[in-house]
C-alpha atoms as a printed R data frame, in Angstrom:
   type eleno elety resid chain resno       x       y      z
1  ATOM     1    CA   UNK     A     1  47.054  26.163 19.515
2  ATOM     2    CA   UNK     A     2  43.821  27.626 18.073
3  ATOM     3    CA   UNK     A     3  42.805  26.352 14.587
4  ATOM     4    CA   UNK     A     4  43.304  28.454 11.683
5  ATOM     5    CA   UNK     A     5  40.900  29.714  9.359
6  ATOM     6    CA   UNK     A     6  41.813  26.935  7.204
7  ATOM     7    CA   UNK     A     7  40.958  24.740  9.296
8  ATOM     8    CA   UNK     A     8  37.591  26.144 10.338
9  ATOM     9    CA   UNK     A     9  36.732  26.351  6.711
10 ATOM    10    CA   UNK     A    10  38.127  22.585  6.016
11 ATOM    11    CA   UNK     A    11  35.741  21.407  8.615
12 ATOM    12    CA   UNK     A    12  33.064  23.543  7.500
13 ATOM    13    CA   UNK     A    13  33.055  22.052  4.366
14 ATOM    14    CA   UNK     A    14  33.416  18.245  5.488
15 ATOM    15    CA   UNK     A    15  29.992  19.250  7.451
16 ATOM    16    CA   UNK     A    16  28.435  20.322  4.249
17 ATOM    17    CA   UNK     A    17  29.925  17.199  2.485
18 ATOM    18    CA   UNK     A    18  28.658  14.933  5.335
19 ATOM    19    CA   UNK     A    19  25.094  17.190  5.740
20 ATOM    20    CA   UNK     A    20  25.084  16.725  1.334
21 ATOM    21    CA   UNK     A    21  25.033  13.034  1.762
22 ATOM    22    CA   UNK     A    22  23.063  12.597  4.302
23 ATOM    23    CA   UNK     A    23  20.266  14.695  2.190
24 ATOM    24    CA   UNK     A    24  21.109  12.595 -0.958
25 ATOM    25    CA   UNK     A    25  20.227   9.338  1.296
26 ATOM    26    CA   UNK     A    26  16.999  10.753  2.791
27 ATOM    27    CA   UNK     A    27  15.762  11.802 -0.818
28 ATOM    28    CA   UNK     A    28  16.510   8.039 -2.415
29 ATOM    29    CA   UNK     A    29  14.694   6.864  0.294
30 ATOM    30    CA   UNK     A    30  12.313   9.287  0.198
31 ATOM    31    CA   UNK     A    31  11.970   8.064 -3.218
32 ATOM    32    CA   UNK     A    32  11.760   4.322 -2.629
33 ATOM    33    CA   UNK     A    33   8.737   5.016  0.266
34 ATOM    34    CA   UNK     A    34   7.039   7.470 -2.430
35 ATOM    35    CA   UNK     A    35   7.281   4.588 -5.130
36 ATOM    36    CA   UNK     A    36   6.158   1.850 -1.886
37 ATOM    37    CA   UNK     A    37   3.034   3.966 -1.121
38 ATOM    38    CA   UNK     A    38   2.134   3.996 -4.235
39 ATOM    39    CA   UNK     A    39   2.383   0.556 -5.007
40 ATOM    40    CA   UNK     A    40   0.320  -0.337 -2.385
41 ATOM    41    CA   UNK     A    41  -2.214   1.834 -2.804
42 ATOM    42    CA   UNK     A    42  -2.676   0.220 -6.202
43 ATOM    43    CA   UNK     A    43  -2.870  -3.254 -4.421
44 ATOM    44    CA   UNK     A    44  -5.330  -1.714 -1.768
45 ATOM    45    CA   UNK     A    45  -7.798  -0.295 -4.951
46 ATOM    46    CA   UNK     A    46  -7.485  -3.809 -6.624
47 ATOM    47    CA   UNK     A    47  -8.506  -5.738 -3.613
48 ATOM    48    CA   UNK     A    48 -11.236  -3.151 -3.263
49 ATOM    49    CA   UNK     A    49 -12.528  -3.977 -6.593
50 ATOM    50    CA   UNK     A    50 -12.052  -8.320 -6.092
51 ATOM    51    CA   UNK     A    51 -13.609  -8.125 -2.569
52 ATOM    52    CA   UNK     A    52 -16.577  -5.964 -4.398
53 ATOM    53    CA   UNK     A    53 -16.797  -8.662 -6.770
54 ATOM    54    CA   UNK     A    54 -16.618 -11.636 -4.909
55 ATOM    55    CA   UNK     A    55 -19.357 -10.221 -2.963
56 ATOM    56    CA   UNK     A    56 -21.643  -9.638 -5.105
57 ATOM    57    CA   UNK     A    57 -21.059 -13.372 -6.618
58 ATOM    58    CA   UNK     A    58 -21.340 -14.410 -2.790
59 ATOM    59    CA   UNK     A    59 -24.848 -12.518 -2.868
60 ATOM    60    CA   UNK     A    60 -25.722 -13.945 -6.347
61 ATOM    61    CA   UNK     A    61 -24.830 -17.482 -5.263
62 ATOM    62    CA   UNK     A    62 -27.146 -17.060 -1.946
63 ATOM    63    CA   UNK     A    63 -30.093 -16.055 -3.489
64 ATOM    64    CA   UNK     A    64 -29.957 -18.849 -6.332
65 ATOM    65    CA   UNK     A    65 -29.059 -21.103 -3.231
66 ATOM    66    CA   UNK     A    66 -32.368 -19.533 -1.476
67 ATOM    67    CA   UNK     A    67 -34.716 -20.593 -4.568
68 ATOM    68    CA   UNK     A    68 -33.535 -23.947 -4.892
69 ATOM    69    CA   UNK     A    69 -34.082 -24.367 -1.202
70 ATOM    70    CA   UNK     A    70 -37.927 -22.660 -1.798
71 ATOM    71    CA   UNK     A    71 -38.269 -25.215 -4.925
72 ATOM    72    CA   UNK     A    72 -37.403 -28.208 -3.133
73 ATOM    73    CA   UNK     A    73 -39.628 -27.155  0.002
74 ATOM    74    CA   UNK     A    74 -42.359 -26.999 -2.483
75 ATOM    75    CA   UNK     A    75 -41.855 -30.319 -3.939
76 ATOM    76    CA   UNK     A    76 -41.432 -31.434 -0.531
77 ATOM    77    CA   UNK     A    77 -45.142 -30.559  0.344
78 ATOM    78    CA   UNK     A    78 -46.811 -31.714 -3.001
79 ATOM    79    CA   UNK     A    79 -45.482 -34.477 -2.685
């Protein structure tokens, strides 16, 4: 028995239904990565900026560290 054209266009349309779905789940998470990426991206610019910071504090830090070190070798020979 061959199917009908009933048939044909019953399963046609579950494809569609099933195809519909499936495109409604790859947009949500299409969605959900878009929001993701751009999360992190934030994240990523703000550790950009701290590591920035904490290195120029890091260089600050070193050279104060280098003049006390140049103050106390002075003292050391005057003394």
């Amino acid at each position: 028995m061959q199917p009908t054209a009933t048939d044909t266009a019953a399963g046609l349309d579950a494809e569609i239904k099933r195809l519909e779905k499936q495109l409604d789940e790859v947009l949500s998470l299409l969605g959900a990565l878009r929001e993701e990426n751009r999360a992190l991206r934030q994240r990523q610019d703000h550790l950009a900026t701290e590591r920035a910071n904490l290195l120029q504090k890091n260089e600050a830090v070193r050279t104060r560290v280098e003049a006390m070190i140049g103050r106390l070798k002075t003292l050391e020979h005057g003394a």
